[in-house]
C-alpha positions in Angstrom: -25.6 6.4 -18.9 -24.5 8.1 -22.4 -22.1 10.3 -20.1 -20.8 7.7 -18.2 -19.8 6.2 -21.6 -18.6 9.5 -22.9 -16.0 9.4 -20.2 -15.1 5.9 -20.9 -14.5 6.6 -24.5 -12.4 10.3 -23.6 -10.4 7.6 -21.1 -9.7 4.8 -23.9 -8.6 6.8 -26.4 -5.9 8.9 -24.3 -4.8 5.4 -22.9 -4.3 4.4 -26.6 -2.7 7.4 -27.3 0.2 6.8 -24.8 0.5 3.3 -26.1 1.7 4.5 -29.5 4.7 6.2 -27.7 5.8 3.3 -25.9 7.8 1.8 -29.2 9.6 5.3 -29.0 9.9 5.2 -25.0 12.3 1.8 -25.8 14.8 3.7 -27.7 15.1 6.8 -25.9 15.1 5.5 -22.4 14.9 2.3 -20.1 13.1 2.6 -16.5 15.5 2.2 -13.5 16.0 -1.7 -12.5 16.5 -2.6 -8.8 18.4 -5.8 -7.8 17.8 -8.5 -11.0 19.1 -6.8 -14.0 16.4 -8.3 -16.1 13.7 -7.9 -13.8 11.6 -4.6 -13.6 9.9 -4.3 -10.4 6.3 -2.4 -9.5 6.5 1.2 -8.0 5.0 1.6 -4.4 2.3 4.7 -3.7 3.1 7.8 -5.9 5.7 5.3 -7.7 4.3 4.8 -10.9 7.7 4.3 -12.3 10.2 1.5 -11.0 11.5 4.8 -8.8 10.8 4.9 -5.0 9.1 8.2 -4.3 8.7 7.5 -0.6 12.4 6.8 1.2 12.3 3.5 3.0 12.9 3.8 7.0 16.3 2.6 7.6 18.5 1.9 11.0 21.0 0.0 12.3 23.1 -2.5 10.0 20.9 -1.6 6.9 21.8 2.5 7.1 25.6 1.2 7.2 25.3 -1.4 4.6 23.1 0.4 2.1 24.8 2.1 -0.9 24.4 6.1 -1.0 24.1 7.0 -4.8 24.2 10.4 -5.9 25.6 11.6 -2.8 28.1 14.3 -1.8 30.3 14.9 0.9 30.1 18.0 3.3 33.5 19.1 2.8 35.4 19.2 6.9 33.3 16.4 8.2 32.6 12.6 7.3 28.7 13.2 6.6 27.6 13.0 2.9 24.1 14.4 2.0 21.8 13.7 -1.2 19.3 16.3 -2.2 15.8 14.5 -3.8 12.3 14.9 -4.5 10.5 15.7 -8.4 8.6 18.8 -9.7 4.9 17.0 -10.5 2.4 19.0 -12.6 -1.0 17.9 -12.1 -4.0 18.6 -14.4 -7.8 17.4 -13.2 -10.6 17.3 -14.2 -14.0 16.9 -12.3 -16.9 15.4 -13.6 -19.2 16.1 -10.7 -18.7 18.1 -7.7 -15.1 17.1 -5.2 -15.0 19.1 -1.7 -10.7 18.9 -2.4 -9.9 19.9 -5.6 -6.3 18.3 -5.5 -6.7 15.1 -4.0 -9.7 12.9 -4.7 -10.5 13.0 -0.7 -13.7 10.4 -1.3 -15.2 12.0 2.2 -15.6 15.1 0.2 -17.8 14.5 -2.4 -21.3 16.5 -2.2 -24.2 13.7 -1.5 -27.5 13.9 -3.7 -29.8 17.1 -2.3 -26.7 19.0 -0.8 -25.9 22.9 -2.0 -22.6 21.8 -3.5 -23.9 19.5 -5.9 -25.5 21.6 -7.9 -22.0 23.2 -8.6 -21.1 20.3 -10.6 -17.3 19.7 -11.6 -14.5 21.6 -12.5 -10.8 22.3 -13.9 -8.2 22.5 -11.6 -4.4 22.9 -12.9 -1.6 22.7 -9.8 1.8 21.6 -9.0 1.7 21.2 -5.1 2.7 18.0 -4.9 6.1 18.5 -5.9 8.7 18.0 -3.2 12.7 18.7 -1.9 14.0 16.2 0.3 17.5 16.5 1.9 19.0 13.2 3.5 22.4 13.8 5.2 24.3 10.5 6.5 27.3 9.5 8.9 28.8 7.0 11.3 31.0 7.3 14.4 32.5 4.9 16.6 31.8 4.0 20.2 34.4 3.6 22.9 34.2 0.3 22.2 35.1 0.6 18.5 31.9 -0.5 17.2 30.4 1.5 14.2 26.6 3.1 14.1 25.3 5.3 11.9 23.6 8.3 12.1 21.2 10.4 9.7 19.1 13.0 9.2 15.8 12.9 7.0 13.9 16.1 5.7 11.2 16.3 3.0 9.0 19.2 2.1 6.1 19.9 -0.1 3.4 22.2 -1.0 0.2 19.9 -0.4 -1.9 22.4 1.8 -5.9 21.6 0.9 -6.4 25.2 1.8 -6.3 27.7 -1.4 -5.4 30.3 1.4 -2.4 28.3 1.9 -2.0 26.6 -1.6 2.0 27.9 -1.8 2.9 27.3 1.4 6.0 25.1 2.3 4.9 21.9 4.4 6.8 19.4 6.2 6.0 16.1 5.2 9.4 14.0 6.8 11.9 15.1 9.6 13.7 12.5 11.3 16.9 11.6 13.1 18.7 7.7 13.3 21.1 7.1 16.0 21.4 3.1 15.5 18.0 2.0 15.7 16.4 4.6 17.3 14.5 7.0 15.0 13.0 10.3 16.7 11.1 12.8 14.7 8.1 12.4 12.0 7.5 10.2 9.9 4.6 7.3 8.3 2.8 5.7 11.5 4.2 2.3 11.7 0.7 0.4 11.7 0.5 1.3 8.2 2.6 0.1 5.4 3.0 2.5 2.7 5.0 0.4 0.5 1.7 -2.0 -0.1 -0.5 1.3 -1.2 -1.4 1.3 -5.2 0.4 3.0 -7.2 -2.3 5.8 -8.2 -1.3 9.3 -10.0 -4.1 10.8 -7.1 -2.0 12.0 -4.5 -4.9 10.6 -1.7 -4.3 6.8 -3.5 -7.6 5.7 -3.4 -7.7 7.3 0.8 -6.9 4.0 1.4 -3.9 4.8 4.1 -4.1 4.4 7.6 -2.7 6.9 10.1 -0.7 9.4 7.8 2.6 10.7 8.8 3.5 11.3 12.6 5.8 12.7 15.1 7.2 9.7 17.0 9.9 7.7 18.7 10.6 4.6 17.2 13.1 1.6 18.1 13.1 -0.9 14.8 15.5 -4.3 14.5 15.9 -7.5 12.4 15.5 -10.7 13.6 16.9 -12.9 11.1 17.6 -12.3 7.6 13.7 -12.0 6.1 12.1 -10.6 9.3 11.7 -6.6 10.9 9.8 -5.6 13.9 9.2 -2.2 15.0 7.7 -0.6 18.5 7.0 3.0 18.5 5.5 5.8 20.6 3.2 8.1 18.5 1.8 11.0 18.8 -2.0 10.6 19.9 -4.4 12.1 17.8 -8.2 11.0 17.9 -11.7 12.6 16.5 -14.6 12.5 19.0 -17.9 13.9 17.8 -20.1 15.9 20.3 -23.2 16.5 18.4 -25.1 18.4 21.8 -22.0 21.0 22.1 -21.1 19.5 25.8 -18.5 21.8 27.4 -15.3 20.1 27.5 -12.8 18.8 24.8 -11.0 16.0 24.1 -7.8 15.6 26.1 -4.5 13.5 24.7 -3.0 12.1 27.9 -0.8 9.2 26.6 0.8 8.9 23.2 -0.3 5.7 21.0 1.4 2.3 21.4 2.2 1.1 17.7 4.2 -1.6 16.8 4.1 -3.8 13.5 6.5 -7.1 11.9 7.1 -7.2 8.2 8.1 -10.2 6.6 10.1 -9.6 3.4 10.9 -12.0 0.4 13.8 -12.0 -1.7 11.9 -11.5 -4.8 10.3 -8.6 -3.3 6.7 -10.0 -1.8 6.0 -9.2 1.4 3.5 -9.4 4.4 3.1 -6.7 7.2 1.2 -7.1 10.6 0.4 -4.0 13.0 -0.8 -2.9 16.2 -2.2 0.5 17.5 -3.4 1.3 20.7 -4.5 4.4 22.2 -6.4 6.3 25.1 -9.8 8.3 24.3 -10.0 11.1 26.8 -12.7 13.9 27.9 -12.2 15.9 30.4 -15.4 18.5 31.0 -16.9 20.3 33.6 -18.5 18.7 36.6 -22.1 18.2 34.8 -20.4 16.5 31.9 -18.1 12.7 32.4 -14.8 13.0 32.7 -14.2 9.4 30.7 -11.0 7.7 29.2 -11.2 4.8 27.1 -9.0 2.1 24.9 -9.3 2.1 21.5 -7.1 0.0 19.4 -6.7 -1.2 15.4 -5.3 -4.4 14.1 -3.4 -4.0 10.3 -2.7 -6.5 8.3 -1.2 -5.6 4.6 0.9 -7.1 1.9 2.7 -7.0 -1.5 2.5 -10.3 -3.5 4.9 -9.8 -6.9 4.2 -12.1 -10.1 7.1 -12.6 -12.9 5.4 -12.0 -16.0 8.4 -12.3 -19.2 11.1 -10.0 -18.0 9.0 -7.9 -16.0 7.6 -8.4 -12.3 3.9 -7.3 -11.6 2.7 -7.3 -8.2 -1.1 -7.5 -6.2 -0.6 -5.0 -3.0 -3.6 -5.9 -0.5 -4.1 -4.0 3.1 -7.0 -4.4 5.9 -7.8 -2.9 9.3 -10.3 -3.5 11.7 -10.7 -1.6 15.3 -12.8 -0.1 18.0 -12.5 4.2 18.1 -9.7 4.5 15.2 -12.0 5.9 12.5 -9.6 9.4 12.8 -7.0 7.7 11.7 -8.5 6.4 8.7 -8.5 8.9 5.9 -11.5 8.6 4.2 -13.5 8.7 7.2 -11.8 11.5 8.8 -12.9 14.2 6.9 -15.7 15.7 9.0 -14.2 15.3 12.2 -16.2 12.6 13.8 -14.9 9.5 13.0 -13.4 7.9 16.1 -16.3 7.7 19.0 -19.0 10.3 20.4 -19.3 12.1 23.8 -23.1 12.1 25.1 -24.2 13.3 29.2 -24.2 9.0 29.0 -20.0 8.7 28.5 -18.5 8.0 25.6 -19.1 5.9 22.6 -16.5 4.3 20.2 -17.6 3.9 16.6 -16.3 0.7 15.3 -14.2 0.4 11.6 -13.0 -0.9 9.4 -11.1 -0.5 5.9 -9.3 -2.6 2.8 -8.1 -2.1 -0.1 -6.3 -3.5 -3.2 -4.5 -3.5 -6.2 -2.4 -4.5 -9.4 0.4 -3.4 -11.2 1.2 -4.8 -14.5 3.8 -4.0 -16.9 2.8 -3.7 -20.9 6.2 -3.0 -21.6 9.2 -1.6 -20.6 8.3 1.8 -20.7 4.5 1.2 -20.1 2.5 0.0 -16.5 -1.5 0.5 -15.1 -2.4 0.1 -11.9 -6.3 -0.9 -11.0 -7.2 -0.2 -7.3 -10.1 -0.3 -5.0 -10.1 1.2 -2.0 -13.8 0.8 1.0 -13.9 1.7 4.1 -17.3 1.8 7.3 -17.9 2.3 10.3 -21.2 2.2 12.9 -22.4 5.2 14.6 -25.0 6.0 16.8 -28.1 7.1 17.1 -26.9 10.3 18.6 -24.4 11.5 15.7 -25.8 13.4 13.0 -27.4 12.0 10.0 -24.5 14.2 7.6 -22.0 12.2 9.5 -19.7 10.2 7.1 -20.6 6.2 7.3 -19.1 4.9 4.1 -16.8 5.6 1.6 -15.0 3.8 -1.4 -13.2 4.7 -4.5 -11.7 3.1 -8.0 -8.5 3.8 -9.9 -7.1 2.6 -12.9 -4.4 4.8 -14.7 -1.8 4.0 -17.5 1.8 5.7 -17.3 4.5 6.0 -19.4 8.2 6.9 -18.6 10.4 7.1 -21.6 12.9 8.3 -19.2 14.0 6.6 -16.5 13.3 10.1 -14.4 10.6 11.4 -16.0 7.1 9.6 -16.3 3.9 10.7 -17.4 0.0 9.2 -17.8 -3.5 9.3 -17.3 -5.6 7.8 -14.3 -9.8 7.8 -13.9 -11.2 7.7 -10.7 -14.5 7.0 -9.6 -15.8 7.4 -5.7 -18.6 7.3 -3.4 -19.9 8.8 -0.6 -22.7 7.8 2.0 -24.1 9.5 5.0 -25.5 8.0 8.1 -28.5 8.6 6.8 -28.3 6.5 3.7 -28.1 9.3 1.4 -25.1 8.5 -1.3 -23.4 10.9 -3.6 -20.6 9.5 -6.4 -17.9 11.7 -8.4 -15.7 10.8 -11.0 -12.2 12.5 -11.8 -9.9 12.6 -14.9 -6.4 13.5 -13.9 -3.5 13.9 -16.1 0.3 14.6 -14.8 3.7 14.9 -15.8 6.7 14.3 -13.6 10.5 15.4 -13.4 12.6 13.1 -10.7 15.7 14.7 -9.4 17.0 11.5 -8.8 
């Protein structure tokens, strides 16, 4: 107990800390606005400034319509590019013993009476998170006479988990527009990444669903407040086979996905989503060739809340589902999340996941976020009792920005881990990070 309130203490003080600068943080700087002059709006995942770290999806009308700041034209054609991205340091600190050292990856923390929890924490200093992105825009003309607009979306980092592969480049984003049509990778569109917290931890509580995707994606209005988007994905499932059948899992058919986003004027919106998807294992003749339907309803949502001259906001998101536990990231860690193969057929694990936040402006220069994140799912008798079966997590960080591209802070994390066998094991983190925007 006396070290649990040790770290609450350590955490207190560096939060007052910050708050002494924000007086100075008003005169040297004032945090990018978005559409209301005197209303600051909350950051979306990784934004923990008013600064959108993660490019919005555009097509269609809005690619032509929206305004391209800070872009430059490619001298002998009409397409004009704008480079992006930030340099982050991170600096962490474990209190107990975390399987990923740069992400606070809740499915790898060490349960009570395991070999790795006798290592207890430690220090890890990195800057892999930081990233380039290079968007490149145009528009032509059909015969008709009728504008589109094309583009092109790339975005790398240097987030490899591996420490064999800790400076390698990575590619996060590459996409191309034509209209509406988007081809390439990018977020899964049953999630909604603008609704995650807004957590310094680059794994945000592992509260997303799905991750990023190579896919082919039509998306359209309908009306001035609506979106709707239907996609092929690429399939990617996790079936455990705990007695070492021969065989493996086959992907046959890419996922259905398709999601409609209602969207506010004052910012607030609400986000509904579909995935469905084909199980299959093919095996020798002794062992059942099987294919099954798994699918996973999403529901998620950003409700904002003017406060003075600032605008705070409560992001929610839920999923439930039969055989999609690989796509949800906190369950995914050991590979056995979506369904089991037995000599019986196949099995697929029910789950489910929510999470939630707030974001709330202290000043102009000063905002916290407070996030939980839970996720479950049912297995059977025939998985293995070290097989993931829960997982949850809590955030709550305080950053400053005295500049409207730099930002800085402080975020405590707490998680838990628990085995199908009922045995638990909690963590705690202390991270602290600085961040350079390139625009």
């Amino acid at each position: 107990m006396k070290s649990y309130l040790h770290k609450i203490k350590w955490l207190l003080s560096a939060m007052l800390l910050l708050n002494n600068f924000s007086s100075f943080a008003q005169i040297t700087g004032e945090p990018i606005v978005t559409d209301r002059p005197d209303t600051i709006r909350s950051g979306v995942q990784g934004s923990i400034n008013p600064i959108n770290d993660n490019n919005e999806v555009l097509s269609g009308i809005q690619l032509l319509d929206q305004n391209f700041p800070g872009s430059l034209p490619l001298f002998g054609s009409n397409v004009r590019m704008r480079i992006g991205g930030y340099v982050k340091g991170d600096f962490i600190h474990d209190f107990d013993y975390v399987g990923d050292r740069y992400e606070f990856a809740t499915g790898s923390i060490a349960v009570e009476g395991s070999p790795e929890r006798e290592l207890g924490g430690v220090t890890t200093f990195h800057s892999k998170q930081s990233r380039v992105n290079f968007d490149l825009r145009s528009q032509a003309t059909w015969k008709n006479g009728k504008d589109f607009p094309m583009q092109v979306f790339v975005e790398f980092d240097w987030f490899f988990d591996s420490d064999a592969m800790r400076y390698n480049t990575r590619l996060r984003l590459a996409y191309g527009v034509i209209g509406r049509l988007l081809v390439g990778r990018s977020w899964t569109n049953a999630g909604d990444l603008s609704t995650l917290p807004g957590t310094i931890d680059f794994a945000a509580g592992d509260a997303l669903y799905g991750g990023r995707t190579t896919q082919i994606r039509f998306q359209d209005r309908l009306g001035d407040n609506f979106t709707y988007v239907v996609a092929l994905e690429e399939a990617g499932v996790q079936i455990d086979n705990p007695n070492n059948l021969e065989g493996s899992y086959r992907a046959q058919l890419p996922n259905l996905v398709g999601n409609i986003k209602y969207k506010a004027n004052n910012g607030s919106s609400f986000q509904l989503g579909l995935d469905i998807f084909s199980l299959n294992w093919r095996g020798p003749s002794n062992v059942p060739n099987v294919t099954k339907t798994g699918y996973a309803i999403t529901g998620s949502g950003r409700f904002t809340l003017k406060t003075s001259n600032y605008q705070d906001a409560f992001v929610y998101g839920a999923g439930l589902g039969k055989g999609q536990g690989g796509r949800i990231i906190a369950l995914s860690w050991d590979g056995r999340a979506s369904g089991v193969i037995t000599a019986n057929g196949l099995d697929l694990n029910p789950a489910w996941f929510a999470y939630g936040g707030y974001n709330h402006y202290w000043n102009k220069s000063l905002n916290s976020t407070i996030s939980t994140a839970w996720t479950e799912t049912d297995m059977t008798d025939d998985q293995l009792d070290s097989t993931i079966r829960k997982a949850g997590s809590f955030h709550a960080n305080l950053i400053w920005f005295p500049y409207p591209l730099i930002s800085t802070g402080i975020e405590y994390m707490w998680g838990l881990r628990e085995n199908k066998n009922g045995i638990q094991g909690a963590a705690s983190r202390v991270q602290f990070m600085m961040k350079f925007k390139f625009n």
